[in-house]
GURO-726548 format. One line per 8 residues: number of its first residue (from 1); their letters; for each residue x, y, z of N, C-alpha, C. Coordinates in steps of 0.02 Angstrom, whole numbers. Each point is the difference from the previous one (the first is absolute). Layout:
N
NUM> A> X,Y,Z,X,Y,Z,X,Y,Z | ...
REM end
This chain:
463
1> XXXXXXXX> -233,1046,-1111,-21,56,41,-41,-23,60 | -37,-45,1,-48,-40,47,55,-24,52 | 51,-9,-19,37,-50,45,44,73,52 | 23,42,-39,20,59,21,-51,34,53 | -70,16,-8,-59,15,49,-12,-49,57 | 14,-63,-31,4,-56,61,52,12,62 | 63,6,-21,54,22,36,-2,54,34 | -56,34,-23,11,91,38,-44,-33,56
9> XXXXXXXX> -67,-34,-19,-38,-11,70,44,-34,43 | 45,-35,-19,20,-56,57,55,49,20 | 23,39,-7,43,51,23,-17,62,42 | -72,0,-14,-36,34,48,-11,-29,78 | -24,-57,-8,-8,-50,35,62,3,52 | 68,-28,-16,40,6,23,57,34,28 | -16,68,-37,40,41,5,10,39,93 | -45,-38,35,22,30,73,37,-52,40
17> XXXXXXXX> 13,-69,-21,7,-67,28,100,-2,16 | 32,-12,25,53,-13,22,50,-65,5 | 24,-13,-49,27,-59,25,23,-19,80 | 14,-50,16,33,-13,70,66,12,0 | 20,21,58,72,5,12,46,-92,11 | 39,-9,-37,25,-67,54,72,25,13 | 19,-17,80,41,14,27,53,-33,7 | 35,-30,-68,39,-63,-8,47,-16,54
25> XXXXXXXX> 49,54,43,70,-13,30,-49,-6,56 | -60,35,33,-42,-27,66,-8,-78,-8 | -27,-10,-51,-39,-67,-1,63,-62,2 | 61,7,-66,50,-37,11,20,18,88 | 14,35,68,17,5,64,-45,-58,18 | -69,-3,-11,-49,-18,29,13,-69,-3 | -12,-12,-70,24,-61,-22,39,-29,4 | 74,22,19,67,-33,21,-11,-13,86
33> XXXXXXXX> -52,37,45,6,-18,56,-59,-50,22 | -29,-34,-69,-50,-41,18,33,-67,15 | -27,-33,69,38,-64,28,-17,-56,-41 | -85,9,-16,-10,-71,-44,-70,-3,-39 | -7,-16,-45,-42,14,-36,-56,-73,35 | -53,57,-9,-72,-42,29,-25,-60,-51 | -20,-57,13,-24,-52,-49,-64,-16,69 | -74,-4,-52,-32,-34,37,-11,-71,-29
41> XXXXXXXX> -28,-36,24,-40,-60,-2,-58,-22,-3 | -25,-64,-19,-74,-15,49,-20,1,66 | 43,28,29,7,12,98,0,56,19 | 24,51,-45,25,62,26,68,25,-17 | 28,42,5,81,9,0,44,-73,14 | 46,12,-39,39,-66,3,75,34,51 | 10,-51,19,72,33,52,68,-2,-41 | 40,16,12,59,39,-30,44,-62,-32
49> XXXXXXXX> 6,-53,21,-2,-54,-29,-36,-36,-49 | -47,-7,-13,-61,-9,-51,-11,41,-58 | 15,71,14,-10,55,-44,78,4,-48 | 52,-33,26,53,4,-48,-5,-61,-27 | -24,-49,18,-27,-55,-39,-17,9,-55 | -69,20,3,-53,19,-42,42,42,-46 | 36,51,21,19,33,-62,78,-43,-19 | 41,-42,26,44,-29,-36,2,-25,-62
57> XXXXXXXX> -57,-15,-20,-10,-37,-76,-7,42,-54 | -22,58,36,-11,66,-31,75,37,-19 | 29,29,51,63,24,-13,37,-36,-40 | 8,-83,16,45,-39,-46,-13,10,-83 | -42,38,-3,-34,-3,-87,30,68,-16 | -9,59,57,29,77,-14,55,-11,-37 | 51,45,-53,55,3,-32,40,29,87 | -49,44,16,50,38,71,-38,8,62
65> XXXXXXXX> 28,-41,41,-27,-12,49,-18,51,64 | 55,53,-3,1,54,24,-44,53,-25 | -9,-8,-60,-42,71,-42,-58,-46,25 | -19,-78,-13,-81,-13,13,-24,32,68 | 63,-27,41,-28,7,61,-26,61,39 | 30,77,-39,12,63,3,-78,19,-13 | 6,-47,-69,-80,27,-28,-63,-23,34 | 27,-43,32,-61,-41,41,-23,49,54
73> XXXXXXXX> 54,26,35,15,59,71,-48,52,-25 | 24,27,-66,-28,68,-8,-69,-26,-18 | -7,-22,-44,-84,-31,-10,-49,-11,67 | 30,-41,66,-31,7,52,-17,47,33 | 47,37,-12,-23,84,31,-40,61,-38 | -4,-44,-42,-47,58,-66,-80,-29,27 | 22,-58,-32,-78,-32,-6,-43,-16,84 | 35,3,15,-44,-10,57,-34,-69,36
81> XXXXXXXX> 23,-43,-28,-31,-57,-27,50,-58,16 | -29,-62,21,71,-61,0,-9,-33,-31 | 63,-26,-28,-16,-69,-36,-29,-69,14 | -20,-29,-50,-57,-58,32,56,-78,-45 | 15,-26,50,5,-80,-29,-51,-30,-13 | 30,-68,-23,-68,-42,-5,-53,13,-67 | 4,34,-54,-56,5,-43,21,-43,-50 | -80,-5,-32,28,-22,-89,-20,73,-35
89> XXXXXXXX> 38,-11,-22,-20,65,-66,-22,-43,-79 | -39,25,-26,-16,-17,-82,9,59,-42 | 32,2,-80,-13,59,-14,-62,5,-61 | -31,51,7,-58,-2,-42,11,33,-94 | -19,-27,-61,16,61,-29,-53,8,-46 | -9,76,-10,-65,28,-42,-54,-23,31 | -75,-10,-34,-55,-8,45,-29,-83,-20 | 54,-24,-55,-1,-73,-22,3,-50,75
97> XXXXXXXX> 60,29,28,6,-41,76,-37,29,41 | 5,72,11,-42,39,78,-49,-14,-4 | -57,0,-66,-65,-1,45,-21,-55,19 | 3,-48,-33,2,-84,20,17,-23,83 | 61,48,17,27,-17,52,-53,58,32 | -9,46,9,-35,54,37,-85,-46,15 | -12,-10,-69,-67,-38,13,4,-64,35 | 39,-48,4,22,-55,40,-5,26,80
105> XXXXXXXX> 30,52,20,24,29,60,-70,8,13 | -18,40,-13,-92,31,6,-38,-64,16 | 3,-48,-13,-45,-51,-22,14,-35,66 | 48,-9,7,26,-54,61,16,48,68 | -11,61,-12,4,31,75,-86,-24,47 | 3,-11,57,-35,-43,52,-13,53,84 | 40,50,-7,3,53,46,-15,70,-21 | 59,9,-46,-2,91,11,24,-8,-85
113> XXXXXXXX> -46,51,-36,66,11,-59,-20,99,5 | 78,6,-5,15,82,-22,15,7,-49 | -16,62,-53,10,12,-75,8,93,23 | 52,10,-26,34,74,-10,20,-4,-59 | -41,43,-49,24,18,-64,5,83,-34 | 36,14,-50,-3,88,-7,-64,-41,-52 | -27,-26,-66,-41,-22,-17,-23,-60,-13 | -53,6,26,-57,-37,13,-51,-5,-46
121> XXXXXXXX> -1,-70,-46,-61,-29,-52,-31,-43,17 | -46,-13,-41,-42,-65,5,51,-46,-35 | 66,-23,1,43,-41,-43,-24,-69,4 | 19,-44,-62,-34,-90,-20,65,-16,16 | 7,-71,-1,54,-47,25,-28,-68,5 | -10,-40,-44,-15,-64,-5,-52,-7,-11 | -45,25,-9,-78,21,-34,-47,24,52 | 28,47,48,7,13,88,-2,91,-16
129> XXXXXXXX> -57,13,30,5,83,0,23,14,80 | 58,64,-5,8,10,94,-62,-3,39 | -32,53,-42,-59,3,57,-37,-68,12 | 4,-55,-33,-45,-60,7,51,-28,85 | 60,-5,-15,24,-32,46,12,38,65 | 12,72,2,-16,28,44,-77,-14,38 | -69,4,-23,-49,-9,8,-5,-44,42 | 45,-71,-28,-27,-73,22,54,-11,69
137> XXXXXXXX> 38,29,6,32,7,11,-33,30,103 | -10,59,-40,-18,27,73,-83,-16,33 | -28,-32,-52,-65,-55,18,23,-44,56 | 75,-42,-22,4,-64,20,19,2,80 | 8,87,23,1,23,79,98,11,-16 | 37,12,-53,58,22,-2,0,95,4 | 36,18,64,8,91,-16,43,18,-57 | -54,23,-35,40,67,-54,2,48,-4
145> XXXXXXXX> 47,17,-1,14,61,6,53,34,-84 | -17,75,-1,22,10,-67,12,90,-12 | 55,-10,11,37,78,-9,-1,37,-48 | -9,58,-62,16,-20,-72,-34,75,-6 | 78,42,-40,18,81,-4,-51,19,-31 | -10,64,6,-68,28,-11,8,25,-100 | 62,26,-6,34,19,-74,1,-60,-42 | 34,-58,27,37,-42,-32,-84,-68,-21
153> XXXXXXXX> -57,21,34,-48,-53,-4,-50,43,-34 | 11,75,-42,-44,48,-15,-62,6,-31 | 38,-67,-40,-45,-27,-64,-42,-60,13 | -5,-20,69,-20,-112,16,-74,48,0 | -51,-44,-24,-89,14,16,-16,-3,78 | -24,43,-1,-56,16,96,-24,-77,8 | -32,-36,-53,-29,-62,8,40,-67,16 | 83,16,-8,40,-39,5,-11,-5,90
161> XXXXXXXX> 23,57,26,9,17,62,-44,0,57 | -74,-5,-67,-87,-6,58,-5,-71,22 | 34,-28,-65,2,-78,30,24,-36,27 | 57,28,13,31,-33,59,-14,35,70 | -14,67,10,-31,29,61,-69,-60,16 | -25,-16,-44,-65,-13,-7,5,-78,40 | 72,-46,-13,3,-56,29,44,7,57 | 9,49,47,42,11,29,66,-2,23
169> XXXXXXXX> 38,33,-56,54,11,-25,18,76,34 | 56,-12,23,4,94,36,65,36,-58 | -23,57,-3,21,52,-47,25,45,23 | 73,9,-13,2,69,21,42,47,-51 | -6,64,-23,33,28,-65,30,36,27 | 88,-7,-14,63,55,17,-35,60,-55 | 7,35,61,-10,92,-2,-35,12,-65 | -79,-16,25,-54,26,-34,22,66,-22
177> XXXXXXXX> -28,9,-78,-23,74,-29,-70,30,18 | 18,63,50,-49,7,41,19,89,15 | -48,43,-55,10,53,-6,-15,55,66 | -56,-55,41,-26,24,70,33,-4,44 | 32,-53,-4,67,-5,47,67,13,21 | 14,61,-45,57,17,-2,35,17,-72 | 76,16,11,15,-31,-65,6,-53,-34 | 9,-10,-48,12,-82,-48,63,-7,15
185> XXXXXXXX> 14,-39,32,63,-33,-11,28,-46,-62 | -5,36,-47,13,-28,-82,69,-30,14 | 48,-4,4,68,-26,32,12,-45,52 | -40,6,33,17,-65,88,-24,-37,-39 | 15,-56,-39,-43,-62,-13,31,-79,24 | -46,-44,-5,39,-55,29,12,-42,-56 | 45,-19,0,32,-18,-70,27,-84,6 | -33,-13,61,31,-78,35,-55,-49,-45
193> XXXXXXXX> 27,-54,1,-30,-69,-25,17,-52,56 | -58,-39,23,32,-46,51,-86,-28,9 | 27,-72,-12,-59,-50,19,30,-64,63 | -58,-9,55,28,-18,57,-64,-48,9 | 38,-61,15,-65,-60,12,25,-26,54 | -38,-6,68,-3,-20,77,67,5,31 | 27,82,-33,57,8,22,78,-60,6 | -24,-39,-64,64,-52,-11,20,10,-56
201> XXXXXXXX> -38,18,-55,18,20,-70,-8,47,-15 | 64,50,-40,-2,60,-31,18,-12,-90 | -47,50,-17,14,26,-80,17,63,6 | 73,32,-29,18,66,2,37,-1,-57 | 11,84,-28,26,-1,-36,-35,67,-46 | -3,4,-71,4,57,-45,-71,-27,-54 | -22,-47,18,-82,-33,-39,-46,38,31 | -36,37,-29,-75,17,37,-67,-45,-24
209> XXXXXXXX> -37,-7,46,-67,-17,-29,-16,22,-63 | 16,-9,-75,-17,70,-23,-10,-61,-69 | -45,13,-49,-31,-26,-33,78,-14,-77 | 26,82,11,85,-16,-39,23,-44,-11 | -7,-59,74,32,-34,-9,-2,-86,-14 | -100,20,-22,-25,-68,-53,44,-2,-56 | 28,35,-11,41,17,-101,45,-66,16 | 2,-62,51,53,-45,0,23,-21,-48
217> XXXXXXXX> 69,5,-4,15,-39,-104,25,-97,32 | 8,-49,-51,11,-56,17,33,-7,41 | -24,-53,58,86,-9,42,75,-17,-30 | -14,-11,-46,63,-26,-24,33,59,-41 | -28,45,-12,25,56,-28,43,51,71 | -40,-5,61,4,34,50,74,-40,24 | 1,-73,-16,70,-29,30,51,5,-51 | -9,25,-59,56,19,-46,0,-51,-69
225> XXXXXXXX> -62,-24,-7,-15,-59,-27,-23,27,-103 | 6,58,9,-12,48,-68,30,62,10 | 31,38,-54,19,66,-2,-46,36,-30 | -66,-22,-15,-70,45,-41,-48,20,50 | -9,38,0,-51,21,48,-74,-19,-16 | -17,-25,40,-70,-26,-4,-49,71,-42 | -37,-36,-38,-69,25,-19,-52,39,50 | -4,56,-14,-30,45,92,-62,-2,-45
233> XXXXXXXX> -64,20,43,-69,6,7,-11,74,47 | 19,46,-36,-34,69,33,46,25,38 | 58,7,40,50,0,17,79,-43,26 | 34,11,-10,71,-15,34,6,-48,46 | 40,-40,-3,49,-42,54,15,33,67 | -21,8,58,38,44,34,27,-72,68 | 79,8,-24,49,-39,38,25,23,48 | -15,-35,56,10,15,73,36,-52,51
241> XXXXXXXX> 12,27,61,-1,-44,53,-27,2,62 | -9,-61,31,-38,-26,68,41,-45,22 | -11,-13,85,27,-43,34,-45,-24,48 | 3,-66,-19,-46,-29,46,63,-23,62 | -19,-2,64,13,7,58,-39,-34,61 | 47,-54,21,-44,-55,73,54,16,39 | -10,18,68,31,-20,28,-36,46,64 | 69,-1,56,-3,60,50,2,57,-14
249> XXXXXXXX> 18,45,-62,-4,73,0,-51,2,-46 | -51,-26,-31,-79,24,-17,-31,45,58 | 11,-21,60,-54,55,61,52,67,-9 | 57,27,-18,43,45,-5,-65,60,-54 | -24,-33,-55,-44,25,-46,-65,10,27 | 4,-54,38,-94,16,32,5,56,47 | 71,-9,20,5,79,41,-13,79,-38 | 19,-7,-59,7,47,-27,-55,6,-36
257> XXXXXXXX> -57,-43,0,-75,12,-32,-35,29,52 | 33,-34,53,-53,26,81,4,59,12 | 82,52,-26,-3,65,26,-52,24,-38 | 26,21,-81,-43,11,-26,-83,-11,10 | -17,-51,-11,-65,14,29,-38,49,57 | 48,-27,47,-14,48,55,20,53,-4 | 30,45,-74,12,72,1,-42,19,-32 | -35,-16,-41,-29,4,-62,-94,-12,39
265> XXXXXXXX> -8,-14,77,-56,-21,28,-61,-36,-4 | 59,-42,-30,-44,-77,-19,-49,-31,65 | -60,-22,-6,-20,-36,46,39,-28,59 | 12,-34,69,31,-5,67,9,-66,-39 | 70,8,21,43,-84,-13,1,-24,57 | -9,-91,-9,18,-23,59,82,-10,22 | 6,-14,67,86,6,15,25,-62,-54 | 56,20,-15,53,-58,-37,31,-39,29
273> XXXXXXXX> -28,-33,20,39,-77,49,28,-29,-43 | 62,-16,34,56,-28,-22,-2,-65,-25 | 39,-14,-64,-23,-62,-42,64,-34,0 | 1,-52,29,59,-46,-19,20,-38,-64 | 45,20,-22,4,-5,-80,56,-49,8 | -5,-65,10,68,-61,-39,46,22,-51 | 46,-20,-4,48,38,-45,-34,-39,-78 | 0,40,-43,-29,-22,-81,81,-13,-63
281> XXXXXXXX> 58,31,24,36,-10,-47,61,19,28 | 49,25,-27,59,14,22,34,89,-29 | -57,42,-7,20,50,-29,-6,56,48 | 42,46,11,4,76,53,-33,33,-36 | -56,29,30,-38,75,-42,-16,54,59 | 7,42,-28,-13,73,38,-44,35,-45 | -65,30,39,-55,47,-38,26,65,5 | 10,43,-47,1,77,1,-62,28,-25
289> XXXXXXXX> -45,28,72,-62,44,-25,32,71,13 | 2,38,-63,-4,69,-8,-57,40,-6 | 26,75,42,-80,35,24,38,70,-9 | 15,41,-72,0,81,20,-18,34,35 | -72,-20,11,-29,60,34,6,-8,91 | 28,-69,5,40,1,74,89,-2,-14 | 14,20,-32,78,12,-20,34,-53,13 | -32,-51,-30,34,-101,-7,11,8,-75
297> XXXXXXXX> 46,0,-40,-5,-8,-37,75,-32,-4 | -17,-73,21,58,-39,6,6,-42,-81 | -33,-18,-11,1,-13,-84,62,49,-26 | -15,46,-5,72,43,-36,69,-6,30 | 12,-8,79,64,7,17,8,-77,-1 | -20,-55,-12,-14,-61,8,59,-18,-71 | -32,38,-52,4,-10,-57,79,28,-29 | -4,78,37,70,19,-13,65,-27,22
305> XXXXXXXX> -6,-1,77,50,-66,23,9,-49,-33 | -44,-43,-14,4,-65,-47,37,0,-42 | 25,67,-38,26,23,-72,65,-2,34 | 6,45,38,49,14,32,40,-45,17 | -12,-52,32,26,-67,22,-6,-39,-42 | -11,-8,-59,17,-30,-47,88,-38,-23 | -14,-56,2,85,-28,-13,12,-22,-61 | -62,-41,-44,22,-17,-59,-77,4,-53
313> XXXXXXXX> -63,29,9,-31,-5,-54,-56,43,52 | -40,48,-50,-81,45,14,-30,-38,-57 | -57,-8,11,-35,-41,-69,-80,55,14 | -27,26,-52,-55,40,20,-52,4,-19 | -79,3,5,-31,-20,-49,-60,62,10 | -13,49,-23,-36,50,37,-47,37,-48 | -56,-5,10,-59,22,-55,5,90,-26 | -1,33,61,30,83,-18,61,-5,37
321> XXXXXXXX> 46,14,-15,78,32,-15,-11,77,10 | 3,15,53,20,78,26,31,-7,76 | 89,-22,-9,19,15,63,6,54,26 | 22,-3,62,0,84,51,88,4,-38 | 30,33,16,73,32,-24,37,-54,54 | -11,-21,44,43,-33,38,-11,-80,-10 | -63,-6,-20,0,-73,-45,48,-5,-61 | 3,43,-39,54,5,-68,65,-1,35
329> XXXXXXXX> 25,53,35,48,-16,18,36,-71,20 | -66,-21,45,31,-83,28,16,-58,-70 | -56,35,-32,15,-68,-59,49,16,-37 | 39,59,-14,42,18,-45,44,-33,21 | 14,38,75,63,-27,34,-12,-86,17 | -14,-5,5,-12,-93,-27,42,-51,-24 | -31,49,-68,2,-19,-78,95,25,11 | 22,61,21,69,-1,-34,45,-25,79
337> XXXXXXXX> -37,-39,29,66,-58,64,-34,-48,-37 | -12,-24,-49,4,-87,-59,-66,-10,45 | -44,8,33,-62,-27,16,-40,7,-84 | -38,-61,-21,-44,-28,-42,-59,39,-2 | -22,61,-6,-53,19,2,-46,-6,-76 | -72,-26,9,-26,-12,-42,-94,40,13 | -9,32,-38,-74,37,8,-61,-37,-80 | -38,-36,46,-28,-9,-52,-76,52,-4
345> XXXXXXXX> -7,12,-55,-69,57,16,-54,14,-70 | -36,23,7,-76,-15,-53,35,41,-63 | -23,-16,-74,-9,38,-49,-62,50,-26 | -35,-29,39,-83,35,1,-14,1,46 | -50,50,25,-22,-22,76,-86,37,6 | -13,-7,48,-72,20,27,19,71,23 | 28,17,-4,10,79,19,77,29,-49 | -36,-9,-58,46,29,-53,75,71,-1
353> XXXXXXXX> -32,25,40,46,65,10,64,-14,56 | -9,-58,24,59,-28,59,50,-13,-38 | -20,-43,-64,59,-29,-50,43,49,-30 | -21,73,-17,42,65,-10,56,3,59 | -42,-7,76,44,23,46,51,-55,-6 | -33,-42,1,60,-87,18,52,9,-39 | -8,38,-90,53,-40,-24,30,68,6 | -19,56,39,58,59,1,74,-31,37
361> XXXXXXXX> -30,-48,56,76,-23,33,50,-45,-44 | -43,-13,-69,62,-35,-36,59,2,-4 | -13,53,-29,105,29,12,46,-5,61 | -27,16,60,24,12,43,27,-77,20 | -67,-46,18,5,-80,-1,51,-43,-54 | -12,13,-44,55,-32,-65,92,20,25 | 4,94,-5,65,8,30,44,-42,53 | -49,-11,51,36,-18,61,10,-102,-8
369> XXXXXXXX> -49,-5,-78,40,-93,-6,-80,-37,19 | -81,51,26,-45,-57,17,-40,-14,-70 | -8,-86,-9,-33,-36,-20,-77,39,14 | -28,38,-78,-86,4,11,-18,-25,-69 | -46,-48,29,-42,-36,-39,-88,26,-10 | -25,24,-62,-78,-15,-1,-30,-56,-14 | -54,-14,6,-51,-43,3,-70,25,-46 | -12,-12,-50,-36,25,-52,-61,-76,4
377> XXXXXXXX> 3,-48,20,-65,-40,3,-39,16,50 | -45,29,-7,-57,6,41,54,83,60 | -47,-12,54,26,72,60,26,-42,92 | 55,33,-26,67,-22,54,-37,33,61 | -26,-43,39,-41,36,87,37,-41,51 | 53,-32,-21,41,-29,78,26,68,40 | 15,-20,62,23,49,33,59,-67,34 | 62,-17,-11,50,-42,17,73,8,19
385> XXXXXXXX> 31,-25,42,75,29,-24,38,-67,57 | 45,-29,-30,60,-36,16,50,29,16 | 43,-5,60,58,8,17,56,-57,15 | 53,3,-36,59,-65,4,-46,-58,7 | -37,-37,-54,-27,-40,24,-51,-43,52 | 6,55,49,-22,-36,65,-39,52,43 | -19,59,-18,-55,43,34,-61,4,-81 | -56,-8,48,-40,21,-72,-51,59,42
393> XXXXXXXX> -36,34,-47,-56,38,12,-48,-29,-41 | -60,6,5,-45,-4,-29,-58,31,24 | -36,59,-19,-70,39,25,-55,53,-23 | -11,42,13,-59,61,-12,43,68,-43 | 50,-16,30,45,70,2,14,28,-54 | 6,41,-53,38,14,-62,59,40,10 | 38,-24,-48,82,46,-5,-24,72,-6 | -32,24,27,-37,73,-14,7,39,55
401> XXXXXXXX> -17,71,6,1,41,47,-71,10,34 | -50,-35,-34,-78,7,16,-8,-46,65 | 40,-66,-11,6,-50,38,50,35,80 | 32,15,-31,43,32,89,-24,58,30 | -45,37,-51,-42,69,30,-66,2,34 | -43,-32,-48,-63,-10,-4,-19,-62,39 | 11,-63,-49,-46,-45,25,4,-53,50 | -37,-39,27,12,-59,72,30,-52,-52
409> XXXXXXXX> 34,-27,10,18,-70,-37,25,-53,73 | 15,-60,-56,29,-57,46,48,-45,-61 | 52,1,67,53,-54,-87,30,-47,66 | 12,-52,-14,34,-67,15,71,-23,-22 | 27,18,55,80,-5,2,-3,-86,10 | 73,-66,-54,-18,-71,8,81,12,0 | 9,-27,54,113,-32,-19,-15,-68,-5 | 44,-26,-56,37,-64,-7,-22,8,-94
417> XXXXXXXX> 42,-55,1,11,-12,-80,-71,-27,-40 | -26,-25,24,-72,-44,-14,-35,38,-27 | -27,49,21,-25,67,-29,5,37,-46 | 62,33,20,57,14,-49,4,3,-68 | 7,-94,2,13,-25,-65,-73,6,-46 | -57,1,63,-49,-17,-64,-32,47,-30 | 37,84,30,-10,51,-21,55,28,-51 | 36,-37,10,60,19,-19,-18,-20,-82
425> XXXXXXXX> -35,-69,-1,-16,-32,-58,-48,40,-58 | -57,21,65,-42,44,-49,10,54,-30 | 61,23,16,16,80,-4,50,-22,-83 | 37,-69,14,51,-9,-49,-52,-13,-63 | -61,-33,8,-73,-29,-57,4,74,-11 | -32,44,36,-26,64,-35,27,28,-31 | 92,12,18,57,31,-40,-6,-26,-76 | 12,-73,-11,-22,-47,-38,-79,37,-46
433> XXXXXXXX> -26,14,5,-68,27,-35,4,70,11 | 49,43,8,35,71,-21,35,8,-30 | 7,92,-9,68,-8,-52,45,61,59 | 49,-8,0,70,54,56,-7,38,-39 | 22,47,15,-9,78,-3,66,24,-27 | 22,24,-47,64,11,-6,17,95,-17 | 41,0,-22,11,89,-3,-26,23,-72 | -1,-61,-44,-54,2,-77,-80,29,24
441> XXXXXXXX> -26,-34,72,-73,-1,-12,5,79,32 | 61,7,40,-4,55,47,-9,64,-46 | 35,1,-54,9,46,-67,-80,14,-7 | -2,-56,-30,-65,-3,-51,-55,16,31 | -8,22,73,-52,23,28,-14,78,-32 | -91,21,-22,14,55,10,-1,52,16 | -17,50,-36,14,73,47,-36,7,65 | -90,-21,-35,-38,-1,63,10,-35,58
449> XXXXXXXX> 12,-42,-22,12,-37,45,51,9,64 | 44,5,-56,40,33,72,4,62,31 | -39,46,-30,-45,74,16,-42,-41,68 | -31,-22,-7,-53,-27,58,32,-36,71 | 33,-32,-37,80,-36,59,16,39,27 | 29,66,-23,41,62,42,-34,19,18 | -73,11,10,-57,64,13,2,-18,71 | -28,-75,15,-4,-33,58,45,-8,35
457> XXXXXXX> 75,2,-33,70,-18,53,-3,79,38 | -7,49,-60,3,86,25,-33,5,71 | -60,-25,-13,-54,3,77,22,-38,45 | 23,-55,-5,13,-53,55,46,23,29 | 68,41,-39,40,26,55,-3,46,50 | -67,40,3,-19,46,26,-51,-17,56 | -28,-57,-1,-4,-47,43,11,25,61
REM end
């Protein structure tokens, strides 16, 4: 019944919000009359020669060279955004790798470090409290600066936050609860994760600062090295991803900390002079920052295309499972032209009443031939998805409608196989430490359960 009252508030909540229109046969015109897709560099835009370069190694990996290239068109015109040669990418997983690497980043930034989080703790990492290295940090004459949602940080202590004001650390909280000021914007929240050190290194991705994600189980369990789930201490495993990121499109992110700030009326930034970034690796990435409440909400059409243009495999990994009707559609139809679709997704979760809604799409998902897998060790918080191999996502975003309505996110579009594969890997480990879903478990669900599933599909269509 708790979970049923839960659903009515969040239905309250939402019940005036609109999905976006996407204008598929506009956007395919648009996209068929695009001359050439933008690639930058460590210089700037690369010329029309250079930019098919850069992506040749890429396409050669596509199953279809025509569908990649299609998807590349429409993606440019969604996102807003160009692609960047030249990076390394790393992939991060759970908070066994991120915070190590997050605290490394922190430690060795010498200029500027930016931190945008929805929550914000005092989190440890090597016997290292944030706030210690933040502190020493902005002692040592490095600007910090630190973004971090007013909902999502509800619970961090005033004393966390006095102390770093206190060493001059600048603060600023997405859309204070502030009864004098208006209404609450309980819904606009910023839901982004992104750590930025002298604008050469990025951490992005679906990890928050958040103490959750001390519960690290062995590395070797995390690389597939046991099928037992580690021994927990007070809560759950929560398995995620991050991408660490060098190259030329890190300032793409510092861009997108700078608006914010400056919407949100953070203290006067100085101008962003341009940083010459050497090339770090050989990987294409494109940033997608999504903003509802400026009607960007390129994350979703980013995502549906992707499906769409799909030639031989969707691989999915998504903490809440509530597509819009035109997300199902794409994956159905997928699933029955022989595309590989695979959804991997939580058995438990931190917001219990989602798992009613999630497994209402069972049936529907199973009919059309997709592979869904749960994950019962510890709580599934990736937000991921593979296409044919050779496009990956990785970011803030959830397979949800909260994410394309409500909140700011940022996700990181990577082409080439390198990536790919090593997501590709983690997704195949996790399947590996699940069990698939079959039309037995679909049965055996019960009444309530799927009473609570329908309650929420009822409202969402009314949407």
């Amino acid at each position: 019944m708790r979970s049923i009252v839960l659903l009515a508030a969040v239905i309250a909540l939402c019940g005036c919000a609109q999905l976006p229109a996407v204008h598929e046969r506009q956007l395919l015109q648009e996209a068929a009359g695009t001359q050439q897709i933008q690639v930058y560099g460590s210089r700037g835009p690369l010329s029309t020669r250079e930019a098919r370069r850069a992506l040749a190694r890429v396409n050669a990996q596509a199953p279809n060279a025509d569908a990649f290239d299609r998807q590349l068109a429409l993606e440019q015109i969604i996102a807003e955004s160009p692609l960047y040669a030249g990076n390394s990418v790393r992939v991060l997983q759970d908070g066994a790798q991120t915070f190590p690497a997050m605290f490394a980043a922190m430690q060795g930034a010498r200029r500027s470090l930016d931190l945008e989080y929805y929550i914000l703790q005092d989190v440890e990492s090597g016997g290292r409290k944030l706030s210690d290295v933040l502190v020493a940090r902005s002692r040592a004459g490095v600007r910090v600066r630190v973004i971090y949602d007013a909902i999502g940080s509800l619970g961090t202590p005033a004393a966390f936050f006095a102390r770093l004001r206190a060493a001059g650390v600048q603060l600023v909280q997405y859309n204070p609860i502030s009864l004098l000021e208006g209404p609450v914007a309980l819904n606009e929240r910023d839901h982004r994760k992104i750590l930025i050190a002298d604008d050469r290194l990025a951490i992005v991705g679906g990890v928050n600062l958040s103490t959750t994600y001390e519960s690290a189980p062995p590395l070797a369990h995390a690389l597939g090295g046991s099928r037992q789930p580690p021994a927990q201490a007070g809560h759950p495993v929560w398995h995620d991803l991050d991408l660490e990121i060098r190259g030329p499109v890190v300032p793409e992110l510092t861009r997108l900390f700078r608006a914010h700030w400056r919407e949100q009326k953070g203290p006067p930034l100085p101008p962003q002079t341009p940083v010459k970034i050497a090339p770090q690796g050989k990987e294409v990435v494109r940033v997608i920052g999504s903003s509802p409440v400026r009607l960007a909400t390129r994350y979703y059409v980013s995502v549906l295309t992707a499906i769409r243009s799909a030639q031989s495999s969707v691989w999915i990994t998504a903490a809440y499972f509530v597509p819009t009707h035109r997300e199902l559609r794409a994956l159905r139809a997928a699933a029955r032209r022989g595309v590989d679709v695979r959804i991997l997704l939580p058995s438990h979760s931190d917001v219990g009443a989602v798992l009613a809604v999630q497994r209402s799409y069972y049936p529907e998902l199973l009919a059309a031939g997709i592979k869904v897998y749960e994950r019962s060790d510890g709580i599934v918080h990736s937000k991921s998805m593979v296409v044919d191999d050779v496009w990956s996502l990785v970011g803030s975003s959830n397979f949800d409608q909260r994410s394309i309505l409500f909140n700011d996110e940022v996700d990181v579009v990577v082409l080439g196989k390198t990536t790919a594969d090593q997501i590709r890997a983690i997704i195949r480990n996790d399947i590996r430490h699940g069990k698939r879903v079959d039309w037995q478990a679909v049965r055996a669900q019960g009444e309530l359960q799927r009473m609570k599933g329908w309650f929420w599909r009822l409202w969402q269509q009314l949407l």
